[in-house]
N, C-alpha and C positions, 0 to 999 in steps of 0.2 A: 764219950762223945754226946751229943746233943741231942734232945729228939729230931730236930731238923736231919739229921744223918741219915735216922733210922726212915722216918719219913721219903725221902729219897729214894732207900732202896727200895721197901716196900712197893712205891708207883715204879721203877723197874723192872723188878720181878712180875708186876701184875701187866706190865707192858700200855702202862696210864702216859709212860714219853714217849712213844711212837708218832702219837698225834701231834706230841710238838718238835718234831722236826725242823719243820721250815722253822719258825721261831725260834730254834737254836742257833740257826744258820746265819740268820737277821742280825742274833745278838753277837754269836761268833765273828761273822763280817764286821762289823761295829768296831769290837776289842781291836783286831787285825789293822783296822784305820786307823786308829784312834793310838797304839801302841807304837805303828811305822809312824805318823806323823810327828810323835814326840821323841821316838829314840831314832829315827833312822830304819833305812828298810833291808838290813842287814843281821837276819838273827844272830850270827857269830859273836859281833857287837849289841846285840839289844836283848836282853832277857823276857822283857814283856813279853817282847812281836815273837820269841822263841817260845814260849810257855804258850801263846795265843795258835801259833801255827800247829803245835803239838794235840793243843785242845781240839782246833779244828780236825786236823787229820782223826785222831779218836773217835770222830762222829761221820767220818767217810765223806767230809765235804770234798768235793771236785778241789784238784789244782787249778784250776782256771777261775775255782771264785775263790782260793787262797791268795792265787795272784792279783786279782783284780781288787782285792778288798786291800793290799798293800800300797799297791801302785796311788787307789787312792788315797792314802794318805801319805803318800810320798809327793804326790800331787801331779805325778804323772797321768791320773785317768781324773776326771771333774767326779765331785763325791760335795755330800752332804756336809758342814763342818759339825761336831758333835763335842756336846760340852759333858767334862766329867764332875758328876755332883757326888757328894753322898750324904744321906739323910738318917736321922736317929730316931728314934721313937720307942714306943713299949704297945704291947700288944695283950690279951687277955691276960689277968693275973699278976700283972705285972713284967711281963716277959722283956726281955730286950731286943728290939730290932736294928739290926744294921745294914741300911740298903746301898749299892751302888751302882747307879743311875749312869746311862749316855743315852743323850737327847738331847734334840736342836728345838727343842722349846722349854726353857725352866718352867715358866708359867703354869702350861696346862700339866706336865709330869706333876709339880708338887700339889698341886688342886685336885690329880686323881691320884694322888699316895694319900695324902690326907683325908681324903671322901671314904675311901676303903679301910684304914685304921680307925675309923670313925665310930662305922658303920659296924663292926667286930669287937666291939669293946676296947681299944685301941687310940693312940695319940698323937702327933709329928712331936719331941723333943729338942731342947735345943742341941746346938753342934757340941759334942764331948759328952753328951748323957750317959751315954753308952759305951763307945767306941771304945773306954779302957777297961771294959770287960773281956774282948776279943784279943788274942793275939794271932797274926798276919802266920799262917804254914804252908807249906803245899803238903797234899794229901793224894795220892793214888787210890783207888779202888778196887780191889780184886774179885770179881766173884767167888763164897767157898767153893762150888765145883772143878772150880778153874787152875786150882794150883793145892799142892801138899802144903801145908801150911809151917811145916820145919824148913821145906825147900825153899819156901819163899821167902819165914823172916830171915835165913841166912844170908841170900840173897840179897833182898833190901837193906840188912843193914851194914854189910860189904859195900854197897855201893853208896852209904852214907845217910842213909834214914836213923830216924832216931828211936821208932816205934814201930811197934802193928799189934794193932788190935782185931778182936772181930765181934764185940758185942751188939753191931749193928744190922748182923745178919750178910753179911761181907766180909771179905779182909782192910780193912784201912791202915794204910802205911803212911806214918808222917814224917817229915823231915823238912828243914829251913829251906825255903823257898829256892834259894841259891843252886840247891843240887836235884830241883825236880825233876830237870830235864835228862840228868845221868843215871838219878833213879832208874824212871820210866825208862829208857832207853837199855839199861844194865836188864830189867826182867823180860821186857820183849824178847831181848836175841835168848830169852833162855826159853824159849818156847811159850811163853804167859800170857795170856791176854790178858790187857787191862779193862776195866768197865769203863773207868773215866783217872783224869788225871788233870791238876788245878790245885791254884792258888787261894788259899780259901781264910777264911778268918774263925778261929774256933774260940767260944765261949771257954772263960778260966771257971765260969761258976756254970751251974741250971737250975735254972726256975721251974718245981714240977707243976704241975698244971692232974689235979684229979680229977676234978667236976668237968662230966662228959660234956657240958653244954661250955664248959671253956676251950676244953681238948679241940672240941667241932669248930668252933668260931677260930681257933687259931687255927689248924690245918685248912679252913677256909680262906682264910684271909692270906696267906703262905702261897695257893694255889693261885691266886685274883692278882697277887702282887706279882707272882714269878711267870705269868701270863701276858705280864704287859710288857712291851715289844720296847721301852726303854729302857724299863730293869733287866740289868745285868745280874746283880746277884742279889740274892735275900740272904742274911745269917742273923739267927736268931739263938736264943740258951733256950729254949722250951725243952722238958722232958716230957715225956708219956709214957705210962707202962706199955711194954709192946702190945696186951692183946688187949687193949682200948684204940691202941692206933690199928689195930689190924681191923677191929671191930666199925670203925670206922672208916677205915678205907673200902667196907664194899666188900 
């Protein structure tokens, strides 16, 4: 896995996503419109708005902004309309960035993607720079306290994952997007908590990144980018050995 993984857990366990909460919610409601508007507001039928509702619930959002973030894009409640971009670039070192953006302004989004890769040693790319470095998985996350870790890959891959690792300081279970939702749903009723569960796009290569003053400006710029209330998701190939990213998380 990437260092973007390990990153992740790290602010986690340090409890650095507490703060962004509401901002999850924001981007959460977003997905939730933006998936009913295009497939229909029927998970049974729609995999997005199912994988989006799943997400949300994970994070303890209210049914009532579950619902209401559907409706509007079903177009039963008045809602923002919200356009899906996504953008390429490289980041310190050469890294690879792949961002995907929902925002009712292209404009000012790619002016402040661009000001902030800029500003980090960093570049916008054109479209396809990158993109076929990543391939499209869902990935579950297990806290290690959380679950035996025999118990669990039996588990997941009964229920059709194709992996688990845990060199991120977690368990990560992957498998084809297709069955994330039976996954995830397979280890809950086994008593499991999951940390998070999503559709994500993981780097086939990594770009290590040694010189602390790159490592800093990337986890910088990761933090700036995944802060702003139109990005949806940042995936990047960067690695770090862990105790420079630890060193640097504070």
């Amino acid at each position: 896995m990437s260092g973007h993984s390990k990153w992740a857990t790290i602010k986690r366990k340090k409890g650095k996503l507490d703060a962004e909460r509401g901002r999850k919610f924001t981007r959460l409601i977003k997905e939730l419109t933006v998936a009913a508007r295009e497939g229909g507001g029927d998970p049974d039928g729609n995999p997005r708005l199912r994988t989006a509702i799943a997400a949300a619930k994970g994070e303890n959002m209210p049914a009532d902004n579950i619902k209401r973030g559907i409706l509007k894009g079903t177009g039963q409640l008045p809602g923002v309309t919200f356009e899906s971009i996504t953008y390429e670039g490289y980041g310190p070192g050469g890294v690879a960035l792949y961002l995907e953006v929902l925002t009712d302004n292209k404009n000012r989004i790619v002016s402040e993607i661009r000001h902030v890769l800029t500003k980090y040693g960093g570049n916008l790319g054109a479209s396809g720079c990158v993109a076929w470095m990543f391939h499209k998985r869902g990935v579950i996350t297990v806290d290690l306290e959380a679950a035996n870790e025999d118990t669990l890959m039996e588990v997941a891959l009964e229920a059709g994952a194709d992996d688990m690792k845990s060199d991120t300081g977690a368990y990560e279970i992957v498998m084809d997007p297709a069955v994330l939702d039976d996954v995830r749903q397979t280890i809950e009723k086994k008593g499991i908590k999951i940390a998070s569960a999503e559709v994500t796009m993981i780097p086939q290569s990594t770009t290590k990144l040694t010189k602390e003053g790159d490592a800093s400006s990337m986890l910088k710029m990761l933090d700036i980018l995944e802060e702003n209330d139109d990005v949806q998701k940042v995936y990047s190939n960067f690695d770090i050995d862990q105790s420079l990213m630890e060193k640097l998380a504070g």
